[in-house]
C-alpha positions in Angstrom: 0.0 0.0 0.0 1.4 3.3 -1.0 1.9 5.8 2.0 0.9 8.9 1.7 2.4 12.0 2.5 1.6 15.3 1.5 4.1 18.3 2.1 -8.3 21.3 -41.8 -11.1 18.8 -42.5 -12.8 18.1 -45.7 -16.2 16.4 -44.3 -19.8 15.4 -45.5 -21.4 14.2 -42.4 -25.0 16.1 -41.3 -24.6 18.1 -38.5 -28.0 16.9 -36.4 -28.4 14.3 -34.4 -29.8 11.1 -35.1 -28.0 10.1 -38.3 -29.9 12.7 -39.4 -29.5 13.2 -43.1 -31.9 15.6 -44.3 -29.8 18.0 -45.7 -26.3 18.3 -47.5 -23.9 20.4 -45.5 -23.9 24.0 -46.3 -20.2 24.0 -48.5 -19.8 20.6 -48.6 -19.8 19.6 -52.4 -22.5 17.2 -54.3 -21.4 13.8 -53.6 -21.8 13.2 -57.6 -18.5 15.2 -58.0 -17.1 15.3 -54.9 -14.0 12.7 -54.5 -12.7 11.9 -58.0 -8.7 12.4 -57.4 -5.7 10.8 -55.0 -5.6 14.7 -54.1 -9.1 14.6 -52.9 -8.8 11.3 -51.3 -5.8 12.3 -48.9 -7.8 16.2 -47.9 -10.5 14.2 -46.7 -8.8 11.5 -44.9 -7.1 14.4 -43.0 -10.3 15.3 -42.3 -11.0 12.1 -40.8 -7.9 12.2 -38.8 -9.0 15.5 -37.0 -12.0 14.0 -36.3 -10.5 10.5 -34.7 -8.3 13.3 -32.7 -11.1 15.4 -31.0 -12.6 11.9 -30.4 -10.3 9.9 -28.5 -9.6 12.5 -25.7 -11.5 15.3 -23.4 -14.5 14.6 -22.1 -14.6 11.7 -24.3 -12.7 9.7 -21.7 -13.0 12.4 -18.9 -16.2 12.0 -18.4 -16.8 8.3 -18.0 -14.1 8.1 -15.1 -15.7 11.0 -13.7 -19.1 9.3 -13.7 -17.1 5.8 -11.9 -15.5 5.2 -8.2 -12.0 6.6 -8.3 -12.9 10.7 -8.5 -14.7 12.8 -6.2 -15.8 16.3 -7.0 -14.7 19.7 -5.0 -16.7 22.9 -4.2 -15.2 24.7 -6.4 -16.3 23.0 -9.6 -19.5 24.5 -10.5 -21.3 21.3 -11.3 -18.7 21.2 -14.4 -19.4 17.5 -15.3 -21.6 17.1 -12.2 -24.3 15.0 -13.7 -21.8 11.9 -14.2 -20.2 12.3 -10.9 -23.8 11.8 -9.3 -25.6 10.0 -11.8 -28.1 12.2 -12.3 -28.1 12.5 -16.0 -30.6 12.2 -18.3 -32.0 11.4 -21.9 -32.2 15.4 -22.2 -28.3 15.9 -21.2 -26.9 18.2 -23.6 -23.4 16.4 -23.1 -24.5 12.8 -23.4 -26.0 13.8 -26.8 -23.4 15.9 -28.1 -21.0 12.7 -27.5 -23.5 10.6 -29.6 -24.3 12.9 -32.3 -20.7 13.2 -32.6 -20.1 10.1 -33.2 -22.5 9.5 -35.8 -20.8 12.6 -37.6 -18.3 10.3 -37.7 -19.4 7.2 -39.2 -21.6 9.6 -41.6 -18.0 11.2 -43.1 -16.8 7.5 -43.4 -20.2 6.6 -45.0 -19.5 9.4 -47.8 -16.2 8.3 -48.2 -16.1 4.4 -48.9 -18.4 3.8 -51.6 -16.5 6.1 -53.5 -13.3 4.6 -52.8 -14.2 1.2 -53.5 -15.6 2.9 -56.9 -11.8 4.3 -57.6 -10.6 0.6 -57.0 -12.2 -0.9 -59.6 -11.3 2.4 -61.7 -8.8 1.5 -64.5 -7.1 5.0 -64.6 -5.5 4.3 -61.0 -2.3 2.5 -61.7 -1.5 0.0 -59.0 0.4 2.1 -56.9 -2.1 4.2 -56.7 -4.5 1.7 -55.7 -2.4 0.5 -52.8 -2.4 3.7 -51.6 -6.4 4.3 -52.0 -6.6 0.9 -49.5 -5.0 2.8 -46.9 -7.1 5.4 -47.3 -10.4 2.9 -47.2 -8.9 1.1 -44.3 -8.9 4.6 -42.4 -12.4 4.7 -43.0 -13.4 1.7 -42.2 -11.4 1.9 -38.6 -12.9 5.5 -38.2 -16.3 3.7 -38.3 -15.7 1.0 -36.8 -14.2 3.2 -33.7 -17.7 5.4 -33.5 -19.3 2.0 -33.4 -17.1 0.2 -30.4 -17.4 4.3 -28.4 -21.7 4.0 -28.9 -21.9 0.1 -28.1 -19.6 0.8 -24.7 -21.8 3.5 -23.6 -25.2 3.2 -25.1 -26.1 -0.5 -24.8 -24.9 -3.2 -22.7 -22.6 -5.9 -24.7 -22.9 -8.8 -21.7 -26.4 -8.8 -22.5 -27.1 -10.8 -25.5 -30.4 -10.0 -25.4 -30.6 -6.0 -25.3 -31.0 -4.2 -27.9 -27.7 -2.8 -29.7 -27.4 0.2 -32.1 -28.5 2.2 -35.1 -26.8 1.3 -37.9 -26.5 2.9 -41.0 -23.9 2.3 -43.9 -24.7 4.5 -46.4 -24.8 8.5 -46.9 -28.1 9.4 -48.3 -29.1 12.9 -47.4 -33.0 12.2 -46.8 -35.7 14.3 -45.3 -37.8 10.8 -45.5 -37.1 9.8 -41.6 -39.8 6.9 -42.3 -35.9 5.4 -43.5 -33.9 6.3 -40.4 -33.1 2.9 -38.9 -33.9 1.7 -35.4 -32.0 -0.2 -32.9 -30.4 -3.6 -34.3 -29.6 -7.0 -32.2 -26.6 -7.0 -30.5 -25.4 -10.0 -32.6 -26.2 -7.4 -35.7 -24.2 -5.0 -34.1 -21.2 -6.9 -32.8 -21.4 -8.3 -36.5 -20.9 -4.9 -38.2 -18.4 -3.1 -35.7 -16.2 -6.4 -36.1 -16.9 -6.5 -39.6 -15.8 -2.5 -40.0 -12.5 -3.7 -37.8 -11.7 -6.3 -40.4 -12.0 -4.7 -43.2 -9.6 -2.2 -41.9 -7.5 -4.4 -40.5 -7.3 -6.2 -44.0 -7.0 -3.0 -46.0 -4.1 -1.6 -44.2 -1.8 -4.5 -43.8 -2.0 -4.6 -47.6 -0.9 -1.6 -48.0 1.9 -2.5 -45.2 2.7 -5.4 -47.0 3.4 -3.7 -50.1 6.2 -2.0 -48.0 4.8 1.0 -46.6 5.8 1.2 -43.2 6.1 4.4 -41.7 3.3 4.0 -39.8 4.3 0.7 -37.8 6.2 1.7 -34.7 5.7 4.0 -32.2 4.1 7.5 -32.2 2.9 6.3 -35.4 0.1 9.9 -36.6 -1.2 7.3 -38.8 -3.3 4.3 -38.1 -1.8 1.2 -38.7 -2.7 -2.7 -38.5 -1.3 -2.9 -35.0 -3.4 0.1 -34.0 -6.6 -2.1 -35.7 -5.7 -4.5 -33.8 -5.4 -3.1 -30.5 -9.0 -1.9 -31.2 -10.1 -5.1 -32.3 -8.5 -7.0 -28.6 -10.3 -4.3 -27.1 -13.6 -4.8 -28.2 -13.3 -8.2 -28.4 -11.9 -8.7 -24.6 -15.4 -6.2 -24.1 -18.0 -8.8 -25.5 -16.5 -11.8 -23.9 -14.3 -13.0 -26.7 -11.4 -14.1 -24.8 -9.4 -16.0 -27.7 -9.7 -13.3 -30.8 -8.8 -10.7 -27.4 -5.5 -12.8 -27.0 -4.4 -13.1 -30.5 -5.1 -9.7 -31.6 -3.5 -8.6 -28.3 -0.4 -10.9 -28.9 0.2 -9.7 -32.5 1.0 -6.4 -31.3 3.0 -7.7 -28.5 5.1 -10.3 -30.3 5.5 -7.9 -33.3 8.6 -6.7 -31.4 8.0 -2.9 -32.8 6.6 -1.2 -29.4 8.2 -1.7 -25.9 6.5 -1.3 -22.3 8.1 2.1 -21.0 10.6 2.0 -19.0 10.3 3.2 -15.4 12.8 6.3 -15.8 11.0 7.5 -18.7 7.0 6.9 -17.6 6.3 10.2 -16.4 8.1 11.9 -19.0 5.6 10.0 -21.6 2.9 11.7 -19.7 4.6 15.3 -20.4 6.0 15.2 -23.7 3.5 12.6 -25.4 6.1 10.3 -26.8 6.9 6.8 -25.7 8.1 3.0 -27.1 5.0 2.0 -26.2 2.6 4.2 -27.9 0.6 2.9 -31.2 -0.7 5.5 -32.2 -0.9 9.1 -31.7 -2.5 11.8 -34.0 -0.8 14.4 -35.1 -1.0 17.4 -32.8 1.2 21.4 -32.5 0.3 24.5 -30.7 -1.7 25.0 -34.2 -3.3 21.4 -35.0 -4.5 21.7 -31.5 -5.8 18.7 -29.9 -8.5 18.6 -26.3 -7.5 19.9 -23.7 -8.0 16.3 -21.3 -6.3 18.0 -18.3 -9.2 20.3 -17.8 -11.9 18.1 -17.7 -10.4 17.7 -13.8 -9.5 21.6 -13.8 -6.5 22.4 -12.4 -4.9 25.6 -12.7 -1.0 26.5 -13.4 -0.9 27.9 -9.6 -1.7 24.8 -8.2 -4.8 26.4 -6.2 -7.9 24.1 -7.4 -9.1 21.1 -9.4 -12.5 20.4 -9.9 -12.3 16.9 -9.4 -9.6 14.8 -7.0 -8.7 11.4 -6.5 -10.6 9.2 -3.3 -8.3 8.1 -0.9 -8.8 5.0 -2.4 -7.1 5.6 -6.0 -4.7 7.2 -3.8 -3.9 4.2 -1.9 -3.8 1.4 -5.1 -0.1 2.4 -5.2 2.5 0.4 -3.5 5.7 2.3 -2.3 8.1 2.4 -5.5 5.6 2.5 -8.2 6.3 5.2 -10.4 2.6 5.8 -11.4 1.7 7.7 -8.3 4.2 10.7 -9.0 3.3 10.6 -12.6 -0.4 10.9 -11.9 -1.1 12.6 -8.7 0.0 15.8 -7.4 -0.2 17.8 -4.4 -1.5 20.8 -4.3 -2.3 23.7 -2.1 -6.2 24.0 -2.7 -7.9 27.2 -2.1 -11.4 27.0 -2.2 -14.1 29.9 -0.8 -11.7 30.3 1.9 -10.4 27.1 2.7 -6.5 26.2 2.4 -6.1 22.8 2.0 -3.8 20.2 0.9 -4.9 17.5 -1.4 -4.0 15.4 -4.4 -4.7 16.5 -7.9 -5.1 14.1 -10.9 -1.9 15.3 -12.8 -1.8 12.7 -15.7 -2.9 15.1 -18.2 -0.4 18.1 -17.7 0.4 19.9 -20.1 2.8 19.5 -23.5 4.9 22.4 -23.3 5.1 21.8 -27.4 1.4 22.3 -27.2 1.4 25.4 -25.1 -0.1 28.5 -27.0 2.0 31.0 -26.1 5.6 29.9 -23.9 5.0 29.5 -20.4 0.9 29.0 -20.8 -0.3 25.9 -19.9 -3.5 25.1 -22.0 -3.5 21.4 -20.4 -3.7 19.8 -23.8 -1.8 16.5 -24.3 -1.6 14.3 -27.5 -4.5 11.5 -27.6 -2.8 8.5 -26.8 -5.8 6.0 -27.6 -3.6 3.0 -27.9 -0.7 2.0 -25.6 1.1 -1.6 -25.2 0.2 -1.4 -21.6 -3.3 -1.8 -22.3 -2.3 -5.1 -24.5 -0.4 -6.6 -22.0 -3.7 -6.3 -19.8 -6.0 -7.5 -22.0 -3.6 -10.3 -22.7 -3.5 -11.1 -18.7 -7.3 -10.8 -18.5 -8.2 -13.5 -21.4 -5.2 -15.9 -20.1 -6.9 -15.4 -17.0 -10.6 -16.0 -17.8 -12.2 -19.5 -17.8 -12.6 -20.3 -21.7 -10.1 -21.5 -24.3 -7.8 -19.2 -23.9 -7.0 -19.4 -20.2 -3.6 -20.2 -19.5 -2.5 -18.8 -15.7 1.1 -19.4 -16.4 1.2 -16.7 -19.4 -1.3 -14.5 -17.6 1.5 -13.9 -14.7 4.2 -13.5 -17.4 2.0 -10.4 -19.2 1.4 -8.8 -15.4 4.9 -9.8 -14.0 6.2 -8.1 -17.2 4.0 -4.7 -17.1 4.7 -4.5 -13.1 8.4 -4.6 -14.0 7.9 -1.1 -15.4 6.1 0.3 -13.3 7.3 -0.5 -10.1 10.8 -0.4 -8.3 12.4 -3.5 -6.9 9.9 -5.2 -8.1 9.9 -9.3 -7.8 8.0 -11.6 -9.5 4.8 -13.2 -8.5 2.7 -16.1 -9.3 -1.2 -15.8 -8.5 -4.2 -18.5 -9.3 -7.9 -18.6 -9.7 -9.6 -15.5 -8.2 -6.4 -13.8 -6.7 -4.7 -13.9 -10.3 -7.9 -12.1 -12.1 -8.2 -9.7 -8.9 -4.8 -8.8 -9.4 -5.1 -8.0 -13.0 -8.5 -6.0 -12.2 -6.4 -4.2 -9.9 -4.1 -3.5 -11.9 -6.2 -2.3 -15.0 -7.2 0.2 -12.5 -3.8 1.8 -11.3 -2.3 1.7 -14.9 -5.4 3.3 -17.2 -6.5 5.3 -14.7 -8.5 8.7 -16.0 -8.1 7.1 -19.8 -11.7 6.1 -20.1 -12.3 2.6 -19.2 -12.9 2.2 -15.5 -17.2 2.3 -15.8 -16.7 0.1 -18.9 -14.7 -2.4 -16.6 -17.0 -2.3 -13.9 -19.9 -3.1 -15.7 -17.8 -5.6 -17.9 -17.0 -7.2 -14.2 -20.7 -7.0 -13.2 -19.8 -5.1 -10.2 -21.2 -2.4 -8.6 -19.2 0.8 -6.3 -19.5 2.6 -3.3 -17.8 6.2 -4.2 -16.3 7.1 -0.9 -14.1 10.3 -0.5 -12.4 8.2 2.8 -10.0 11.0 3.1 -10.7 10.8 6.9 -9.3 7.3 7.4 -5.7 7.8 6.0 -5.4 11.3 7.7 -6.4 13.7 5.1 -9.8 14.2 6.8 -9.3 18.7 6.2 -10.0 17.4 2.9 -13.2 16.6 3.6 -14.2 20.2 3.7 -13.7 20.6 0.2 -15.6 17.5 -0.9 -19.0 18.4 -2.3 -21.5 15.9 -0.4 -23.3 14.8 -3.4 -20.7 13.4 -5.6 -19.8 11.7 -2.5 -21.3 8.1 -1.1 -22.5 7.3 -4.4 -23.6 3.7 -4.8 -23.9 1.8 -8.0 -25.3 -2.1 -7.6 -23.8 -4.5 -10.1 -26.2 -4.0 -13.6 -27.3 -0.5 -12.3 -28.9 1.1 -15.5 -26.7 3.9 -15.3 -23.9 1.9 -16.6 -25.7 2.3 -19.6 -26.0 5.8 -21.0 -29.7 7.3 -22.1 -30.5 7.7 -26.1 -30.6 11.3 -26.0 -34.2 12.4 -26.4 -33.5 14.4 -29.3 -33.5 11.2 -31.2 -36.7 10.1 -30.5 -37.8 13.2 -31.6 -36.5 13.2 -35.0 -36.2 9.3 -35.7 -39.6 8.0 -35.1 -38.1 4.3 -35.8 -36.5 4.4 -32.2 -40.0 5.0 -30.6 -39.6 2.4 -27.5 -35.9 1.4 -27.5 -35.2 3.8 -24.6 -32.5 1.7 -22.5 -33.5 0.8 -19.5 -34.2 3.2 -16.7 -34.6 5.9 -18.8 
């Protein structure tokens, strides 16, 4: 137990909700002539790039570890991101649709974009060069929908529950003012068929343009996606619907590929700071100009070091053990000063800052590269399905993948062997410490079937001053295991345009 001491986007999705198509974009050219060069391929992939960007950090990730066990919110936060901390969101919530309608912007740009390249494929004026190339391009699109599908199935429906409903699916752009032809809620096997459908055909579409010796983008701090970023998607999604074996594999052909290493413990914080790391997949390309979210805010702490809107529990304190280098990387102590209160506490610092990010020199704008895919989180998901009754458990390997991340992380550390229930705890555990803030603990939990008890518990490790700050109602917050707010609402706007989703509310709601 750690002690603790204090002292430029081309796009042609519709901008409403609801894969709302009524309208063309105001700009945005007729897709009959839109898209008919290499030139106007690459402008709109970086499009798509931006996009996957502003997607894969902020409150994108904020605000579901916000909304879980590990942060408690302060007085002086204004109810910023207050209806996740205490679960008292709703289908109205201008956030939670704003998160969904964004990504169905998303898939509705790749929509536009892969007919058409699939049409310049089978176009004889493209030499074969040419057409490599163009698969790249289609296997960007295909992730980039297949990303917006994993983010709405992880938050919108429930994958452990064969039976629910899953999502809207829609594969084609076709502006319409008809919403008789908006689609409604598919099965879950529908749509775990179609995300993993999306993730092979980028998958496949890539590593042929890899294979034909393209390979800039295949190591780290790759701005492009690249097979092993696919799949490190694909383990992820997979170890989410209970597909232990296709979780290993996908997980082990990023690991055995030999390209990325686990950071080493000198350098872990630094990786935090400066965004660059051997164990980073992919990260999109961000300056002080190409500017990326601003993550660090979404806990709001200032450059004085005087408040943050939201602060560790005692517990997430104490998940550390003396030597491991994550605790100094992530937390912080501050002098909080809040409607005239001094006190000391323990900001969420994982998020500070990229001085090559900074507007101006010296001005912390608390934006840090998206780094949506590490080797860490392989190594984890590799543990987890080794781990997990099924036919890929193997405990022997499961203790070499958390022996090995554990080795980085932790000083002095010596090797372990766990079994049964102590082994899986362990690599729960350990999830926790090392993807902390990064947008998976609520997905875990409910993954797990567990529930939480949010407690502050500042008082029991001698921190109880910082119990004055603690706002009461993001505090003792219980979730039972299945509690429907693991499950986010459809936002009501939805049901007001798409009259095809009339009575697939999720639960609860």
């Amino acid at each position: 137990m750690k002690k603790i001491f204090l002292g430029l986007a081309v796009t042609a999705a519709a901008l409403l909700s609801s894969c709302s198509m009524d309208t063309n974009n105001y700009g945005v050219m007729g897709q009959e002539v839109a898209i008919q060069s290499l030139k106007d391929v690459r402008s709109y992939s970086v499009g798509l790039y931006i996009q996957l960007r502003a997607h894969t950090a902020g409150g994108y990730i904020a605000d579901p570890e916000i909304q879980a066990d590990k942060f408690v919110g302060t007085i002086v936060n204004g109810n910023r991101h207050g209806q996740f901390s205490s679960g008292s969101f709703s289908a109205a919530d201008g956030d939670i649709e704003a998160y969904y309608t964004e990504m169905y912007n998303m898939i509705n740009d790749a929509n536009f974009i892969i007919p058409k390249l699939e049409a310049m494929l089978e176009d004889e004026q493209f030499d074969a060069d040419e057409k490599t190339e163009l698969k790249n391009h289609l296997g960007l699109a295909h992730f980039v929908r297949g990303y917006s599908y994993w983010y709405l199935l992880d938050h919108w429906t429930n994958p452990s529950d064969a039976n629910s409903l899953g999502l809207q699916i829609w594969d084609t752009y076709s502006p319409s003012g008809n919403r008789s032809v908006y689609p409604s809620r598919s099965s879950m096997s529908e749509t775990l068929s179609v995300l993993n459908g999306e993730l092979t055909a980028a998958f496949d579409n890539i590593k042929a343009y890899e294979d034909a010796g393209n390979l800039d983008n295949c190591g780290p701090n790759a701005i492009h996606v690249s097979s092993y970023a696919v799949a490190a998607l694909q383990a992820r999604v997979a170890l989410l619907t209970g597909d232990n074996a296709t979780a290993l594999s996908k997980a082990q052909y990023v690991i055995n590929s030999g390209l990325f290493e686990l950071t080493e413990i000198d350098d872990y914080a630094d990786l935090w700071v400066n965004d660059e790391g051997n164990e980073l997949i992919f990260v999109p390309y961000s300056d002080n100009v190409e500017s990326c979210p601003d993550t660090g805010y979404n806990w709001i702490y200032n450059t004085q070091k005087k408040s943050s809107d939201y602060i560790p529990t005692a517990d997430a304190l104490l998940a550390y053990e003396d030597g491991d280098v994550r605790f100094d990387a992530f937390f912080e102590p501050y002098r909080m000063e809040m409607q005239g209160l001094t006190v000391g506490a323990y900001a969420f610092s994982k998020f500070p800052g990229n001085p090559a990010l900074f507007a101006t020199a010296g001005s912390n704008n608390f934006k840090n590269k998206p780094k949506p895919f590490r080797l860490s989180e392989l190594y984890l998901i590799a543990a987890e399905a080794c781990a997990t009754d099924g036919p890929a458990k193997n405990e022997g390997a499961a203790n070499g993948y958390l022996n090995d991340l554990r080795e980085k992380r932790i000083e002095g550390y010596t090797s372990r062997t766990l079994s049964g229930a102590q082994l899986v705890e362990a690599i729960r555990e350990e999830r926790a410490k090392e993807l902390i803030g990064e947008g998976f603990r609520l997905s875990d939990l409910r993954r797990w079937g567990l529930g939480f008890d949010r407690q502050a518990g500042f008082d029991a490790i001698g921190m109880g001053s910082v119990m004055q700050i603690v706002v009461s109602s993001m505090d003792n917050i219980v979730y039972n295991p299945g509690d429907h707010l693991y499950v986010w609402p459809i936002p009501q706007f939805e049901f007001t345009v798409n009259p095809n989703v009339a009575g697939q509310q999720n639960p609860g709601y």
